[in-house]
N, C-alpha and C positions, 0 to 999 in steps of 0.2 A: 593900585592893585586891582581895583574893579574892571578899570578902564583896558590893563591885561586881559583879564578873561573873559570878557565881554568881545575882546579882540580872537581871545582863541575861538570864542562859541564860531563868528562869524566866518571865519576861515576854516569851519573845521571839515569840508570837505576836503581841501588841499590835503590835510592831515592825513586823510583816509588814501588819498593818492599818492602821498608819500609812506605809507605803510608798503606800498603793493612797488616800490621800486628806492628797496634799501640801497643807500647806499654801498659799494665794495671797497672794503677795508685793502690797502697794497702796501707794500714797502717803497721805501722813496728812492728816489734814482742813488741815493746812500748805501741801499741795502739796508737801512732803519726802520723801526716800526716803535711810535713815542704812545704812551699810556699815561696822563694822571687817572690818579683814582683819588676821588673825595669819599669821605664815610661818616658816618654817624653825625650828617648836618642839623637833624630837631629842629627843623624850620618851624617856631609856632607865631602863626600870625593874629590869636587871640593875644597872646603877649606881647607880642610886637619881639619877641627872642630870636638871634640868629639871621635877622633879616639885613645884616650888613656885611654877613659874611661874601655877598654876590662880586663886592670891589674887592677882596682881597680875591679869588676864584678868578677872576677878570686878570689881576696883574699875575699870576702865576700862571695863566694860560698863555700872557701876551710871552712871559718869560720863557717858557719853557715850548710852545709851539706844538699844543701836542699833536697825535694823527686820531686819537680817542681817550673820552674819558669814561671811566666806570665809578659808579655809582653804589656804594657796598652797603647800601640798608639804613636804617632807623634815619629815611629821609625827611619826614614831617614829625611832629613832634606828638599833634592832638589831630583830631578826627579832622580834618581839614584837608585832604590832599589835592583834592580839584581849587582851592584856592593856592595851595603853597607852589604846583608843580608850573605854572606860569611863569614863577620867576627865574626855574631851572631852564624853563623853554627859552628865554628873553635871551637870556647870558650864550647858552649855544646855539642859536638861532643868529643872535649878532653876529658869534664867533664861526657860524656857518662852521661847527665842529660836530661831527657826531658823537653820541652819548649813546649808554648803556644804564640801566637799572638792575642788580639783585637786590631782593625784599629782607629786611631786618627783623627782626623778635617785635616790632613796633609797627612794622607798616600796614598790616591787618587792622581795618580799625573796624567801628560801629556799622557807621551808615556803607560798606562796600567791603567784600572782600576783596582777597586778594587776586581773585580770579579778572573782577570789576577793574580792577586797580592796572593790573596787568593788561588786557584789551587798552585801554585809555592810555599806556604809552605807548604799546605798537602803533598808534595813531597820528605821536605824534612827530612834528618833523626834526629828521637828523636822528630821530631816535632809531636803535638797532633791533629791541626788545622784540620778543617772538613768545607770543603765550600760548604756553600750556603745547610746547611741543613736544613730540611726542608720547603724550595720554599719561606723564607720570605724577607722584607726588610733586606737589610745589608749580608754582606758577612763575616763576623765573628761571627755566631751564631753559639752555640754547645755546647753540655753537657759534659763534664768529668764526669765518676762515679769513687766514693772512695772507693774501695774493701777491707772487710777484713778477718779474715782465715776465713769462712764460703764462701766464694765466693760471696755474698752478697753486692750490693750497701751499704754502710755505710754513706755516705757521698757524696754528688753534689757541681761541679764547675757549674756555671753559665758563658760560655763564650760569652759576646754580642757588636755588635756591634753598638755604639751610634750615629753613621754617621756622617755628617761633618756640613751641610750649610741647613742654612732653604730652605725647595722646596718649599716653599711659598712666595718667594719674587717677587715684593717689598713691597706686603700687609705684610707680616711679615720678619724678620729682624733676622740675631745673629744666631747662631748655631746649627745644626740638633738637632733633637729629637725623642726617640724608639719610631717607627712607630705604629698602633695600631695592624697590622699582629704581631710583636715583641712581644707584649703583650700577645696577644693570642698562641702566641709558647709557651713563658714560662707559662703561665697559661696551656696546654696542657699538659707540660713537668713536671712538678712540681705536677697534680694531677695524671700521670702515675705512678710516683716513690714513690707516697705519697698511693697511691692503690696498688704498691707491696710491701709495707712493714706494710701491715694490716691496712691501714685509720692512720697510723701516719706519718706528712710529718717527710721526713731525714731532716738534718742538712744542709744548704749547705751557699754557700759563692758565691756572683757575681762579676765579673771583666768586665770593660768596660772603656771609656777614660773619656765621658764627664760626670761631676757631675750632679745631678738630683736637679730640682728646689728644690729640700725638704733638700737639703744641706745648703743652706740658710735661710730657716727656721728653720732650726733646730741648726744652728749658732745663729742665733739671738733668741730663747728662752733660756730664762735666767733661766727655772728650765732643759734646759737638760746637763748633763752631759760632761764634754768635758776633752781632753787630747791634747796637740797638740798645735800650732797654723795657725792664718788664717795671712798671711800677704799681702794679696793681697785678690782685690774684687774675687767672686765666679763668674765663666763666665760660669753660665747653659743656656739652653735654655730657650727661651721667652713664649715657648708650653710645657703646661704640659698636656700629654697624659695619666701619671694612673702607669705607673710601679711601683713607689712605693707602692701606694697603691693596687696592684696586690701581692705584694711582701707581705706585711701586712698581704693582705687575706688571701695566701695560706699557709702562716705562717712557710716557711721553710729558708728562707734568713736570716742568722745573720748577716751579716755582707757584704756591697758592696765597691769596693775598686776602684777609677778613679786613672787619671792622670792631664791631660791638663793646669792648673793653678800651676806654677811651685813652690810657696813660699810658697804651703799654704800643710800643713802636717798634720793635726790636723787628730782626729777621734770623734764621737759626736755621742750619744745614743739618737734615732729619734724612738718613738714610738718600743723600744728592737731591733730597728737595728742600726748597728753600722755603721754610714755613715762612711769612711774613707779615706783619701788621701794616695797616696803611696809618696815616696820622690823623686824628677825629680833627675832624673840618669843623669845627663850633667855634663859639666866642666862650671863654670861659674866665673866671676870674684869677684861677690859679697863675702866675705866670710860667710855668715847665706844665707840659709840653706846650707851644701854643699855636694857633691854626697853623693846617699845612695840608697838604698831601704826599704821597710814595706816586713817583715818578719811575717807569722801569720802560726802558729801550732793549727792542728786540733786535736780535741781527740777522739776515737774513743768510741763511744757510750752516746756521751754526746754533747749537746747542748751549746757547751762552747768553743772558741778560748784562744790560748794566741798571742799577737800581739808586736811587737817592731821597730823603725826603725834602722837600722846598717848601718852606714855611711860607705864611702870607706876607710878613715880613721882608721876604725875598730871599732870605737865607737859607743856603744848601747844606746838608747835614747828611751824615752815614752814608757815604759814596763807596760803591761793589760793587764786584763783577761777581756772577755764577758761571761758572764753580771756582772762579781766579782764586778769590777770593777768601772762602770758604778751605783751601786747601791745607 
């Protein structure tokens, strides 16, 4: 582990010249665009917990081949993250894969915020992360565009981040929530790209940690649609500020993908968007659910995912199409 970061320190101008020439996300000569997302990994290297999750993450990448993975929060476990994020560097560095980070209820620690935390992956290489764009709440906001042979956005990542702790306590209680500047970024964002591609929004997909109060409603209607299951309560915040129904309006979002709530995997058709959980990337003792990640292929020029999760095990599980599927 030492001998990692010691390795990052030395290279780390490379890091800084790889920040200044991201690479550009495209569709493949398929008309594909492949996504793993990991979530809720708790890498803690005082414990020595979760540090072997890297070999199962390896054979689900060699499986599935992605074109990126996203990374949805509660990365590290204890105040450690300049020791833990080397090992995330190693594994997509080998895989020469790019990567994406949003911040979980956990990734603000002691010694760094999140602002610190943020800077130090735009840094690193393969990484996509763009801090503090835009000047709004939260330190993991940022667009991914999907390019394909035309040069042409095809397709939008929604990267956000959903913050941690309510700033309203102890009048209010329980877990951050997108601020209304957040809102107004994506609403910005979403009619930019929706105006250069002639008044029709693109296609896009959101990643963040914490699920949206409309996750739970949309759980509990019994005419929507669902794949998956909930095995544990829905831990959203107590404030609902509008993003969903920002996402509704501007009519480009199909599909939003959290972490934070470990058991719970399901995906659920909420007014044509696909609420969905990724699968917690940990080692845990329970046997159900057990490591994995949510695998979603874009297509290019169509308003349509395919979605599945792939355990470390190698096995595939809840295979969908949006909106096939859901109908």
């Amino acid at each position: 582990m030492k001998s990692i970061f010691i390795l990052l320190l030395c290279v780390f101008p490379q890091f800084i010249l790889s920040a200044q020439n991201k690479i550009k996300l495209k569709f493949n000569p398929n008309g594909e665009f492949k996504i793993i997302q990991f979530t809720d990994t708790h890498v803690n290297i005082q414990k020595g917990q979760n540090l072997d999750i890297f070999e199962q993450f390896q054979k689900i990448i060699e499986l599935e081949k992605p074109d990126l993975v996203m990374v949805t929060g509660d990365v590290v476990a204890e105040d450690e993250w300049k020791e833990a994020y080397p090992f995330f560097l190693e594994l997509f560095e080998t895989e020469k894969l790019p990567w994406a980070v949003v911040f979980g209820n956990h990734d603000s620690k002691d010694s760094a915020s999140r602002e610190d935390i943020a800077l130090f992956l735009e840094s690193l290489p393969f990484c996509l992360n763009v801090a503090n764009d835009g000047g709004v709440t939260g330190s993991s906001n940022f667009v991914l565009p999907v390019y394909g042979d035309s040069e042409k956005a095809e397709a939008l990542l929604y990267c956000l981040d959903s913050n941690s702790r309510s700033t309203l306590q102890p009048r209010v209680d329980g877990y951050g929530w997108f601020d209304l500047s957040q809102i107004g970024w994506y609403i910005r964002n979403s009619k930019k790209y929706t105006m250069l591609n002639g008044g029709e929004p693109l296609p896009a997909l959101a990643y963040f940690h914490i699920p949206l109060p409309e996750y739970d409603l949309a759980w509990n209607d019994k005419k929507a649609s669902k794949i998956g299951k909930k095995r544990e309560p829905i831990c959203c915040p107590d404030i609902n500020t509008g993003m969903f129904a920002a996402m509704v309006q501007c009519g480009d979002v199909m599909g939003t993908f959290v972490g934070h709530d470990h058991y719970n995997d399901f995906v659920v058709n909420y007014y044509d968007i696909a609420l969905a959980y990724g699968r917690a990337s940990k080692i845990r003792n329970q046997k159900k659910p057990g490591l994995g990640s949510r695998v979603v292929v874009l297509k290019e020029g169509k308003r349509e995912f395919d979605s599945w999760i792939r355990e470390g095990t190698g096995k595939k599980l809840q295979e969908c199409t949006l909106p096939v599927s859901f109908k």
